[in-house]
mmCIF file as gemmi writes it, N, C-alpha and C atoms, coordinates in Angstrom:
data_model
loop_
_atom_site.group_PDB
_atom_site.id
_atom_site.type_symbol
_atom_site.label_atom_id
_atom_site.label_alt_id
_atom_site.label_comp_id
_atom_site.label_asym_id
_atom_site.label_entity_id
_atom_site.label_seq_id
_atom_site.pdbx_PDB_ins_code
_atom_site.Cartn_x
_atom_site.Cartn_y
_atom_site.Cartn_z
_atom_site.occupancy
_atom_site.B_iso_or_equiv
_atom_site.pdbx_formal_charge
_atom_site.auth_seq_id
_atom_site.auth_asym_id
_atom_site.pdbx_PDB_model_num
ATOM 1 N N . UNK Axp A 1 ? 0.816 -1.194 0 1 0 ? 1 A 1
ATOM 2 C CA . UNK Axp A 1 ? 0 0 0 1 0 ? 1 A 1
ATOM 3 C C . UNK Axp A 1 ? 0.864 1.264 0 1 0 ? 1 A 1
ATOM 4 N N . UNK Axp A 2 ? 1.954 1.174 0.344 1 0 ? 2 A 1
ATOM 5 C CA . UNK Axp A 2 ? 2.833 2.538 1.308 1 0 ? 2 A 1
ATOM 6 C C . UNK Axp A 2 ? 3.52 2.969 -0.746 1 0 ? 2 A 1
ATOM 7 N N . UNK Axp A 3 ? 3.807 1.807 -1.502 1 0 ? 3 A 1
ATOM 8 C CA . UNK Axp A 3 ? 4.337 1.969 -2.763 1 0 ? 3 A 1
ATOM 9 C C . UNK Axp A 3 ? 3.103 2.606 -3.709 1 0 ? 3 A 1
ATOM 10 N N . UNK Axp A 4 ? 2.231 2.023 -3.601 1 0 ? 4 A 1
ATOM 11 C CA . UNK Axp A 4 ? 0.949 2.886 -4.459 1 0 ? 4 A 1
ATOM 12 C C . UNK Axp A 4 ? 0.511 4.312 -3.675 1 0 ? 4 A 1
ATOM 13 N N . UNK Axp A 5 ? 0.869 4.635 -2.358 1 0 ? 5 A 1
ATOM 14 C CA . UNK Axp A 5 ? 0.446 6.126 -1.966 1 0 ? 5 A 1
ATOM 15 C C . UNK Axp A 5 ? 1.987 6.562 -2.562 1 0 ? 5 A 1
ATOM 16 N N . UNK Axp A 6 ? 3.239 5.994 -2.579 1 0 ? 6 A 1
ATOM 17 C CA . UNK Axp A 6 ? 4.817 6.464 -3.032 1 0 ? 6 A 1
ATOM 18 C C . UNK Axp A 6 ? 4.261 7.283 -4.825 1 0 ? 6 A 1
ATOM 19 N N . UNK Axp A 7 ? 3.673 6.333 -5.436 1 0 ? 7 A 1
ATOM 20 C CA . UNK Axp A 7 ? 3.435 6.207 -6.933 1 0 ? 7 A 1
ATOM 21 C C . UNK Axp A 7 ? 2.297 7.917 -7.128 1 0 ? 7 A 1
ATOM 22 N N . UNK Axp A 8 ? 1.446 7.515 -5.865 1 0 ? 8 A 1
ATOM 23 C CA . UNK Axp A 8 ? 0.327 8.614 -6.314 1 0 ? 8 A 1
ATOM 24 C C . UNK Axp A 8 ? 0.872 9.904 -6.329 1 0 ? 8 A 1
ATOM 25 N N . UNK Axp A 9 ? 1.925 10.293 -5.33 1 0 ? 9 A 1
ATOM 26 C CA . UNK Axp A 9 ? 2.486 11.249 -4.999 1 0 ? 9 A 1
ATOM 27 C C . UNK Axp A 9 ? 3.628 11.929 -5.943 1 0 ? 9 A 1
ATOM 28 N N . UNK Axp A 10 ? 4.328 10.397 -6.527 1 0 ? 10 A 1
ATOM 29 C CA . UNK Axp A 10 ? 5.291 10.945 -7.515 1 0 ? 10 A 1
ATOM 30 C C . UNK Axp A 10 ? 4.299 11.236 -8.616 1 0 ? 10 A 1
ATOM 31 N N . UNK Axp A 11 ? 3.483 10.765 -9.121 1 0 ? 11 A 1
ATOM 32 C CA . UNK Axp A 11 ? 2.705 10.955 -10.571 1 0 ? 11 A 1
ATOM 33 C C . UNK Axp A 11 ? 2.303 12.456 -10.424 1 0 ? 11 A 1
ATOM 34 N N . UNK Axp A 12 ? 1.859 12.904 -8.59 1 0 ? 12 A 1
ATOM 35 C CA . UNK Axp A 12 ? 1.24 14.24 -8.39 1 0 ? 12 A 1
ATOM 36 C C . UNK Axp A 12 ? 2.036 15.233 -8.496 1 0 ? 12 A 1
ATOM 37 N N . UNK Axp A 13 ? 3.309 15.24 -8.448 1 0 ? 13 A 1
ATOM 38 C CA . UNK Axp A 13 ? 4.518 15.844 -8.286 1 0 ? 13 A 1
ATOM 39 C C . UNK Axp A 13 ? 5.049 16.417 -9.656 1 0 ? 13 A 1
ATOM 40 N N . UNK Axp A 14 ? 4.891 15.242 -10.859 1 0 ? 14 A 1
ATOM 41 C CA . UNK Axp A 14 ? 5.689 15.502 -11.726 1 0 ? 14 A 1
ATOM 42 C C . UNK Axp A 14 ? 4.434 16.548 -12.459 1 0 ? 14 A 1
ATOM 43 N N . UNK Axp A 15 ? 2.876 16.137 -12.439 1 0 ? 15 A 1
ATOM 44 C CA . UNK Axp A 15 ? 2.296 16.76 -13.446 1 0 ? 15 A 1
ATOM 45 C C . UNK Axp A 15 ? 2.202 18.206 -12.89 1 0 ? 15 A 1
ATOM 46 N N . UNK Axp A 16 ? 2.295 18.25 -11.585 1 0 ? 16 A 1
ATOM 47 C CA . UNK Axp A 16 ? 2.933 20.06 -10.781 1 0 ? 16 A 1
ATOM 48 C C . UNK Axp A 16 ? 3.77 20.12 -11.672 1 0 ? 16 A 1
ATOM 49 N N . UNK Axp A 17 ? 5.009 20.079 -11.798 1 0 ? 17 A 1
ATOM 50 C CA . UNK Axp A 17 ? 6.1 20.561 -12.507 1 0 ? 17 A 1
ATOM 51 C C . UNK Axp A 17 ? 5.919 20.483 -13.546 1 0 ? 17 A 1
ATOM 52 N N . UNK Axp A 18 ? 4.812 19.78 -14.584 1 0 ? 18 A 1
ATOM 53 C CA . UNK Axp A 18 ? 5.323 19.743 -15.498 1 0 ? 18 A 1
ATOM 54 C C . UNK Axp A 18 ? 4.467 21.354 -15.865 1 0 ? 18 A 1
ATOM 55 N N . UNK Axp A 19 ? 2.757 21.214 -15.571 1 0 ? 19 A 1
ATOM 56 C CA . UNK Axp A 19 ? 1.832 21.847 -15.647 1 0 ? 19 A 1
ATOM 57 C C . UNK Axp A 19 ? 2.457 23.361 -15.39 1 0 ? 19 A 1
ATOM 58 N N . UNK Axp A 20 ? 3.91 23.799 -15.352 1 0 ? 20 A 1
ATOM 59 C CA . UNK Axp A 20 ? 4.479 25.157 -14.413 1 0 ? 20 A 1
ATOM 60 C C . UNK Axp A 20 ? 5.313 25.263 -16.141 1 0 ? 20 A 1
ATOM 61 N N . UNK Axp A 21 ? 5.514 24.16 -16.473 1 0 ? 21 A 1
ATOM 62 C CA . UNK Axp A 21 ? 6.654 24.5 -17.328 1 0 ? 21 A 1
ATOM 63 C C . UNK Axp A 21 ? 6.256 24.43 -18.981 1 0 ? 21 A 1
ATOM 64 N N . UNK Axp A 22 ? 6.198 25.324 -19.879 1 0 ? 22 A 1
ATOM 65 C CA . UNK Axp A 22 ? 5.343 25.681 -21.256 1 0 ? 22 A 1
ATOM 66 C C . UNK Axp A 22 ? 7.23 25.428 -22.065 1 0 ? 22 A 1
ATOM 67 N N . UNK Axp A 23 ? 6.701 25.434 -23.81 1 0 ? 23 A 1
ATOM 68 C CA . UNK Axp A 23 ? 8.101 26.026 -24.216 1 0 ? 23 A 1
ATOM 69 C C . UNK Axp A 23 ? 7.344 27.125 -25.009 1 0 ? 23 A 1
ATOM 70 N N . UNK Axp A 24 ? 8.289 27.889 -25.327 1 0 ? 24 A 1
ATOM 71 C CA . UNK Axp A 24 ? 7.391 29.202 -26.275 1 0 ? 24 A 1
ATOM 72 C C . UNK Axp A 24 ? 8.986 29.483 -27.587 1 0 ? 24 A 1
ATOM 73 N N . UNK Axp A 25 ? 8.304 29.426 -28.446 1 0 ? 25 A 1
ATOM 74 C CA . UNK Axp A 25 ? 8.895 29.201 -29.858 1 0 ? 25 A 1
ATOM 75 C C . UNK Axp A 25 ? 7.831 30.307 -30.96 1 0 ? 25 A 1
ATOM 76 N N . UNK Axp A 26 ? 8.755 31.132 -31.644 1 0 ? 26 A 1
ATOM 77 C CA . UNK Axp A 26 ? 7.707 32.457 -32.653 1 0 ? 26 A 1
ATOM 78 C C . UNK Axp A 26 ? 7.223 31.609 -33.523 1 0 ? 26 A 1
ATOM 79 N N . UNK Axp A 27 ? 6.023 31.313 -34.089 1 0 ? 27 A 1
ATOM 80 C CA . UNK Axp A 27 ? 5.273 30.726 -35.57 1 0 ? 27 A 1
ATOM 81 C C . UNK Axp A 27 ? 6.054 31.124 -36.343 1 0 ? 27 A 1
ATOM 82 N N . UNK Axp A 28 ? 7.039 32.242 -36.41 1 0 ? 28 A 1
ATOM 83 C CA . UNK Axp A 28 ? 7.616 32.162 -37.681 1 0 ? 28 A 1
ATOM 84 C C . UNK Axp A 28 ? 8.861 31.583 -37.973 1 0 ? 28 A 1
ATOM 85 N N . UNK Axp A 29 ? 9.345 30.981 -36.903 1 0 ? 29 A 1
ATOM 86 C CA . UNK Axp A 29 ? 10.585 29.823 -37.057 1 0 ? 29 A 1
ATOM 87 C C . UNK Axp A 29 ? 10.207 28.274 -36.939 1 0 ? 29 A 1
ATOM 88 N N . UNK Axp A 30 ? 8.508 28.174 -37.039 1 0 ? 30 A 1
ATOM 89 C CA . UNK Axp A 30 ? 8.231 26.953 -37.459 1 0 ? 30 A 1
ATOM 90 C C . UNK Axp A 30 ? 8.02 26.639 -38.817 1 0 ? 30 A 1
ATOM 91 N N . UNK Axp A 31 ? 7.196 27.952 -39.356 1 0 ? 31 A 1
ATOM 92 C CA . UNK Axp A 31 ? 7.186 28.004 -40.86 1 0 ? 31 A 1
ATOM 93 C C . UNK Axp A 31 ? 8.587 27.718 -41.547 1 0 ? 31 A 1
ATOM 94 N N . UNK Axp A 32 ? 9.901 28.637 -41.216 1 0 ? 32 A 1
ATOM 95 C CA . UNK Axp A 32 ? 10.8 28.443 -41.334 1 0 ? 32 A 1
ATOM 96 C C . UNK Axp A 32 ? 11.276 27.252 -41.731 1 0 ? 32 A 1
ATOM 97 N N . UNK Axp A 33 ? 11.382 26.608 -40.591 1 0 ? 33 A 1
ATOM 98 C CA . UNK Axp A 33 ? 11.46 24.981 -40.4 1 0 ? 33 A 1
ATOM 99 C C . UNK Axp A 33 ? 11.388 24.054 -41.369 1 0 ? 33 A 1
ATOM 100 N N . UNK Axp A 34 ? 9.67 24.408 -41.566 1 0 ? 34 A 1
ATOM 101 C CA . UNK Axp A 34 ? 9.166 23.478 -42.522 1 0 ? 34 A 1
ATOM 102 C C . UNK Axp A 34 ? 9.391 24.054 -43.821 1 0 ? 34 A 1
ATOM 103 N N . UNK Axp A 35 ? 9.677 25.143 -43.976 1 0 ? 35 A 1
ATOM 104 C CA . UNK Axp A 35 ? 10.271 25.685 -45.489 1 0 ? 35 A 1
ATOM 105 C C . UNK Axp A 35 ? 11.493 24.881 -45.914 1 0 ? 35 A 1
ATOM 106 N N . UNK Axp A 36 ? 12.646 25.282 -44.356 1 0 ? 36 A 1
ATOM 107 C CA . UNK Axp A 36 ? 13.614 24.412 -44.705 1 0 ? 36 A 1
ATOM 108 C C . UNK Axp A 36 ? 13.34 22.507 -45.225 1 0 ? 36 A 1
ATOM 109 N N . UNK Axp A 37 ? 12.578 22.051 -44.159 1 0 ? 37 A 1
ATOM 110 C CA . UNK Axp A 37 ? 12.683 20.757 -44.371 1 0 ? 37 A 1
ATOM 111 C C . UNK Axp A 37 ? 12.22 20.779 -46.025 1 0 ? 37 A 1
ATOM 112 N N . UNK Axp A 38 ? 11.356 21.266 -46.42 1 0 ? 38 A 1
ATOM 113 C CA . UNK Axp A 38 ? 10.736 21.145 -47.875 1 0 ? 38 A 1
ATOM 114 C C . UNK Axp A 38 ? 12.125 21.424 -48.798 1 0 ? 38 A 1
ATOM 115 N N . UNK Axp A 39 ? 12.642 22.498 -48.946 1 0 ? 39 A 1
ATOM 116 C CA . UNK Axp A 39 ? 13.898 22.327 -49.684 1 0 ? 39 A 1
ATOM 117 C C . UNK Axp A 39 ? 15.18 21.547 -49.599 1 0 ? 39 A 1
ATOM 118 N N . UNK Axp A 40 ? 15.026 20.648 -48.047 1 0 ? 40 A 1
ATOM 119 C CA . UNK Axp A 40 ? 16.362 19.75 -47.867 1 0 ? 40 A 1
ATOM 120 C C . UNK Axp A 40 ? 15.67 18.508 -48.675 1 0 ? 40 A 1
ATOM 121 N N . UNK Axp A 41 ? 14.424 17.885 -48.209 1 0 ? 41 A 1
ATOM 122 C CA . UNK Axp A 41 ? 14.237 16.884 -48.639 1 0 ? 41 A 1
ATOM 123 C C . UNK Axp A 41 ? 14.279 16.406 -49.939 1 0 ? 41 A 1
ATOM 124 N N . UNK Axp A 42 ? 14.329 16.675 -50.67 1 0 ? 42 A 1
ATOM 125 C CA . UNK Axp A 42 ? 14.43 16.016 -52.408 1 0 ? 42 A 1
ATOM 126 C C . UNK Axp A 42 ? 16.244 15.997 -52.433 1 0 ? 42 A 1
ATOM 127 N N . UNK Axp A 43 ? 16.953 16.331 -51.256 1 0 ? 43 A 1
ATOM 128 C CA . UNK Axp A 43 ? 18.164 16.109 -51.591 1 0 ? 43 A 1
ATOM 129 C C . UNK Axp A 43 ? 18.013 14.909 -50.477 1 0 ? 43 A 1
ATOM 130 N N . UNK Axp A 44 ? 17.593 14.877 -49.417 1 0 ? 44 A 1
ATOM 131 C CA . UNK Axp A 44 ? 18.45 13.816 -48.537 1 0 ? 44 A 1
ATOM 132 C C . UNK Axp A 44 ? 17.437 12.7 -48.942 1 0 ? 44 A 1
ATOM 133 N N . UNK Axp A 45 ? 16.169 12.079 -49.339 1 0 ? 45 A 1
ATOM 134 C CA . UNK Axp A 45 ? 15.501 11.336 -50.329 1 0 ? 45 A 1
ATOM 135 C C . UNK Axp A 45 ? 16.074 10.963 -51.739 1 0 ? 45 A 1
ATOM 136 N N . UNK Axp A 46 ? 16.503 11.715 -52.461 1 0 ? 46 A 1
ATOM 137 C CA . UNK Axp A 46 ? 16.831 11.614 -53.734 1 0 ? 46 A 1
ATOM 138 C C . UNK Axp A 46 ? 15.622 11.186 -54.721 1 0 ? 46 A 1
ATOM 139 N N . UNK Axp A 47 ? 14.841 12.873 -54.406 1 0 ? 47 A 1
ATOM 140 C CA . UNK Axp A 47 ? 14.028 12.851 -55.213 1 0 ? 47 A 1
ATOM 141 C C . UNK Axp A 47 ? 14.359 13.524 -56.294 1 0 ? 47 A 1
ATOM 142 N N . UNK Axp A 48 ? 13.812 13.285 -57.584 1 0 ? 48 A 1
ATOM 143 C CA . UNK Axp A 48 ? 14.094 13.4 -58.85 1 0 ? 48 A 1
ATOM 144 C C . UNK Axp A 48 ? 12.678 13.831 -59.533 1 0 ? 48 A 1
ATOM 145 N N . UNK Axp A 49 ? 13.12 14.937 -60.463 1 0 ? 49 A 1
ATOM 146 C CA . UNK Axp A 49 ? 11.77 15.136 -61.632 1 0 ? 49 A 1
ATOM 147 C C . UNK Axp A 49 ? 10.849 15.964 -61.081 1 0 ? 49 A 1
ATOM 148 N N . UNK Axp A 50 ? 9.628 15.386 -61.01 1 0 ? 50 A 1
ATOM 149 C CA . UNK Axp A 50 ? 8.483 16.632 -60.561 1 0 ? 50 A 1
ATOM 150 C C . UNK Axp A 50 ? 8.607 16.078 -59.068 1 0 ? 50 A 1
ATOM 151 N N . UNK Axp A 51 ? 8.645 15.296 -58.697 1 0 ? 51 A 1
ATOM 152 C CA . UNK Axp A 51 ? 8.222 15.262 -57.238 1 0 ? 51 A 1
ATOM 153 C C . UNK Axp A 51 ? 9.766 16.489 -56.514 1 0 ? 51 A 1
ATOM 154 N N . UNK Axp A 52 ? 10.466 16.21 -57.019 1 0 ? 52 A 1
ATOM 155 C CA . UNK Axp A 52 ? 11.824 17.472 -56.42 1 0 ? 52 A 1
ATOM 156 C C . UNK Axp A 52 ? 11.226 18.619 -56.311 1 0 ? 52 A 1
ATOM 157 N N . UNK Axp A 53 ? 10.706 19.011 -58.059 1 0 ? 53 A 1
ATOM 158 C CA . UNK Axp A 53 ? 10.124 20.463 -58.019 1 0 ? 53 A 1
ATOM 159 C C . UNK Axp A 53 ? 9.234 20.831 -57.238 1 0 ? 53 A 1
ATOM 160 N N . UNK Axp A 54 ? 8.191 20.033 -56.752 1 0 ? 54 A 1
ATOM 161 C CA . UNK Axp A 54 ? 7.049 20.156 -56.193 1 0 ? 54 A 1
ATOM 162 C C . UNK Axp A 54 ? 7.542 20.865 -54.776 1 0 ? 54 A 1
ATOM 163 N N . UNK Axp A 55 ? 8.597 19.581 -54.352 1 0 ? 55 A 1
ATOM 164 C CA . UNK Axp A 55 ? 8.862 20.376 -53.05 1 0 ? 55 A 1
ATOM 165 C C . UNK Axp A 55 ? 10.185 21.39 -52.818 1 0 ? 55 A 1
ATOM 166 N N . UNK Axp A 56 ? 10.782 21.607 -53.834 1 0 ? 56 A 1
ATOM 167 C CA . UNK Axp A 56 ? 11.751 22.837 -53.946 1 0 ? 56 A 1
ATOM 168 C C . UNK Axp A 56 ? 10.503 24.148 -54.014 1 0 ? 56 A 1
ATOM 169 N N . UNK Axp A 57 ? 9.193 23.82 -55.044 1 0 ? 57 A 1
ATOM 170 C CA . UNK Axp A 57 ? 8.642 25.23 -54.98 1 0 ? 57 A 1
ATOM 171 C C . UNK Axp A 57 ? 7.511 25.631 -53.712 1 0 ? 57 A 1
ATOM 172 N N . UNK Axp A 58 ? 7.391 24.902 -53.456 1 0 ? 58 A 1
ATOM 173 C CA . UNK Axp A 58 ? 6.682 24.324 -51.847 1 0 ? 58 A 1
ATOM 174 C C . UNK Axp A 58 ? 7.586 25.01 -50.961 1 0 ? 58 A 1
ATOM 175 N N . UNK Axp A 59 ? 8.631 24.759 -50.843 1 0 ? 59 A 1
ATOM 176 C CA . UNK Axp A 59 ? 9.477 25.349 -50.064 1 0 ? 59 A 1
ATOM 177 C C . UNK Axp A 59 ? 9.94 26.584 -50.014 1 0 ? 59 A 1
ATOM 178 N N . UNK Axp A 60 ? 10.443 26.771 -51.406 1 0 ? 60 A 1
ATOM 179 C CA . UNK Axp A 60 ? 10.281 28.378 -51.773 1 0 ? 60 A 1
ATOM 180 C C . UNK Axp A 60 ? 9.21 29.492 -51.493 1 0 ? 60 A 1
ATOM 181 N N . UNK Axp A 61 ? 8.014 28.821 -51.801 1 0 ? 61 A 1
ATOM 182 C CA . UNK Axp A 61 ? 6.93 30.22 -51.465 1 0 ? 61 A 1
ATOM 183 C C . UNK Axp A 61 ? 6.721 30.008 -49.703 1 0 ? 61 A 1
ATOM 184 N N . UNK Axp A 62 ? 6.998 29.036 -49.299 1 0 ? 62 A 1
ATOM 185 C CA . UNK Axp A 62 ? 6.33 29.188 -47.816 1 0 ? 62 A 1
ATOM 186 C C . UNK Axp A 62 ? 7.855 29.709 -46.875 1 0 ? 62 A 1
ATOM 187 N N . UNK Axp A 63 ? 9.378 29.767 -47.85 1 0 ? 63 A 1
ATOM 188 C CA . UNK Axp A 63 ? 10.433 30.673 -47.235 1 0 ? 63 A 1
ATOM 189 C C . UNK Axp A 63 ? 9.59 32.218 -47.579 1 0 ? 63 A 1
ATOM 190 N N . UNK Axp A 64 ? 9.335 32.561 -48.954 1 0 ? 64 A 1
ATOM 191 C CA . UNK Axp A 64 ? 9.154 33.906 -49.622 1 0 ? 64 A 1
ATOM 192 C C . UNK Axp A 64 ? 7.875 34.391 -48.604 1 0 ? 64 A 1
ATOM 193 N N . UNK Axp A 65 ? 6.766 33.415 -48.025 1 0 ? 65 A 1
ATOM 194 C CA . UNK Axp A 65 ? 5.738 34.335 -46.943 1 0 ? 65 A 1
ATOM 195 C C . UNK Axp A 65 ? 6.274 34.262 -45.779 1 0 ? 65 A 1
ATOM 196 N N . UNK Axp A 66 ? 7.583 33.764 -45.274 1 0 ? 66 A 1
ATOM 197 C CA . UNK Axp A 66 ? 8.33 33.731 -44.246 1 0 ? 66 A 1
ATOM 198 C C . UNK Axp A 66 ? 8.453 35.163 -43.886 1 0 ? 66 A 1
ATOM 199 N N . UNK Axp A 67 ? 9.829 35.351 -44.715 1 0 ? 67 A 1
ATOM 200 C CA . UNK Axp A 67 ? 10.396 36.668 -45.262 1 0 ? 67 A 1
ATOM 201 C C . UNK Axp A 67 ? 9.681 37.8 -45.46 1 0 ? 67 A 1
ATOM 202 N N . UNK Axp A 68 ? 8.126 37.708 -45.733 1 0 ? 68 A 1
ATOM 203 C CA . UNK Axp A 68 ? 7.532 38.791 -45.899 1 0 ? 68 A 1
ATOM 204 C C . UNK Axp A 68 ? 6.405 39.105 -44.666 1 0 ? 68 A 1
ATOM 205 N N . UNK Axp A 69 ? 6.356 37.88 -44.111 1 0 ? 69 A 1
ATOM 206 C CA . UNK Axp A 69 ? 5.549 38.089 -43.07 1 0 ? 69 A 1
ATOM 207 C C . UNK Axp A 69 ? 6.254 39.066 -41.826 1 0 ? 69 A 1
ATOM 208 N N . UNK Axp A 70 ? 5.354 40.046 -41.099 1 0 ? 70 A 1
ATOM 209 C CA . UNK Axp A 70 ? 5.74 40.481 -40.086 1 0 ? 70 A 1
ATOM 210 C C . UNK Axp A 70 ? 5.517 39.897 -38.62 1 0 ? 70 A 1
ATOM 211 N N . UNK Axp A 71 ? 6.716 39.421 -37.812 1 0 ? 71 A 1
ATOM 212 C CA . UNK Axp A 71 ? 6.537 38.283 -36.907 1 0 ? 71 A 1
ATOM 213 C C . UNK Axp A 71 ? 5.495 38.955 -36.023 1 0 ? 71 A 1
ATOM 214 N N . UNK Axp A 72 ? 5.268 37.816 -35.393 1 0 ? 72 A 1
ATOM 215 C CA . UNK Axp A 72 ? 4.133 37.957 -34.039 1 0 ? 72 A 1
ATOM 216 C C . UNK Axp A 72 ? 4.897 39.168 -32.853 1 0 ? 72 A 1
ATOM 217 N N . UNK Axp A 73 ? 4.081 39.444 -31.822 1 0 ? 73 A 1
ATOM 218 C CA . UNK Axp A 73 ? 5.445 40.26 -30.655 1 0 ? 73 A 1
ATOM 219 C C . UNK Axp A 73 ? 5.084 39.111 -30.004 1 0 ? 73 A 1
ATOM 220 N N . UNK Axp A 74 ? 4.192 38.373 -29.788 1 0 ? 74 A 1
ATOM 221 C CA . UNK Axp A 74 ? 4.081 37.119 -28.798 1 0 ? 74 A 1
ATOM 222 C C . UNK Axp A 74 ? 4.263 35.657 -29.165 1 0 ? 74 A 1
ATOM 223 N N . UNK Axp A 75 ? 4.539 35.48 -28.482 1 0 ? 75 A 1
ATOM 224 C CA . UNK Axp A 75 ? 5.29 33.583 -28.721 1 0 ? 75 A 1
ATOM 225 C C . UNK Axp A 75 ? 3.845 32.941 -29.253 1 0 ? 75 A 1
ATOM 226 N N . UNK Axp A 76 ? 4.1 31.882 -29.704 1 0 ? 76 A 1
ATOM 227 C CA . UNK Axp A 76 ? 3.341 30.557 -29.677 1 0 ? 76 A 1
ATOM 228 C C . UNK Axp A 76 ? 3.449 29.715 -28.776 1 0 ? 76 A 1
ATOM 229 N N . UNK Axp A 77 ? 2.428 29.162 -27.965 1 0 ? 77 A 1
ATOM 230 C CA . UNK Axp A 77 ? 2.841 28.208 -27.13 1 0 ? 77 A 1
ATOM 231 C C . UNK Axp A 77 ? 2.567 26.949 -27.412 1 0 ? 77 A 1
ATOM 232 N N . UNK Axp A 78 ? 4.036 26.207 -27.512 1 0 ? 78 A 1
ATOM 233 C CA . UNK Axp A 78 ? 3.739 24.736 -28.208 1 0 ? 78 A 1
ATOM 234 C C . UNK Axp A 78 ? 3.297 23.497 -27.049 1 0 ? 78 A 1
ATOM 235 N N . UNK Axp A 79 ? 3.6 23.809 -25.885 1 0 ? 79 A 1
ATOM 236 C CA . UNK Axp A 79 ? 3.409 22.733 -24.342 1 0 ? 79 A 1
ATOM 237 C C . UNK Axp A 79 ? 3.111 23.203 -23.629 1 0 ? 79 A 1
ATOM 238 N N . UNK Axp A 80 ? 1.938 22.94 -23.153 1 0 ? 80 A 1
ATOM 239 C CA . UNK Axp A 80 ? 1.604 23.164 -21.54 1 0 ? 80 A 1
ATOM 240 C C . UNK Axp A 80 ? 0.933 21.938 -21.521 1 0 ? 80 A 1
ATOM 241 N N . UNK Axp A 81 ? 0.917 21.52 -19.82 1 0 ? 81 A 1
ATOM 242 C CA . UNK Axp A 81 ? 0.019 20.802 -19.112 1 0 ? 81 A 1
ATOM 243 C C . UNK Axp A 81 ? -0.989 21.812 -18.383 1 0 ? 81 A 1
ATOM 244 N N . UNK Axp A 82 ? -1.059 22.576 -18.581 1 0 ? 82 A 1
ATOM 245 C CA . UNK Axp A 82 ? -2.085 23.505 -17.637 1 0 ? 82 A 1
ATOM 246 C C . UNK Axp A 82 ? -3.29 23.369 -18.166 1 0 ? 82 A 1
């Protein structure tokens, strides 16, 4: 019994801490991201032909509304337990 009140307490403990702790990351370095991944991938795949282009120009316009977008002043919040 003394290990299942041990268990209830640690499980209560961690979702306190976790529920305190968020990460905060701007939307516009996720777009980023995925701009990048779109222009790496047809190289580290070895894609060829239209499927390359597709995602070289995929990648290109969603860098080009990157670049033109004006960032947020406030984060995105990607985690909470709250």
């Amino acid at each position: 019994m003394a290990i299942l009140n041990n268990t209830k307490y640690l499980s209560h403990l961690i979702k306190r801490q976790l529920a305190s702790f968020a990460i905060f990351i701007s939307k516009n370095s996720v777009d980023a991201l995925v701009g990048v991944v779109f222009l790496i991938a047809p190289i580290v795949f070895s894609f060829g032909g239209l499927d390359a282009w597709f995602y070289w120009i995929n990648g290109a316009a969603v860098m080009l509304v990157v670049s033109l977008n004006k960032p947020d002043s406030t984060p995105a919040r990607i985690f909470s337990m709250a």
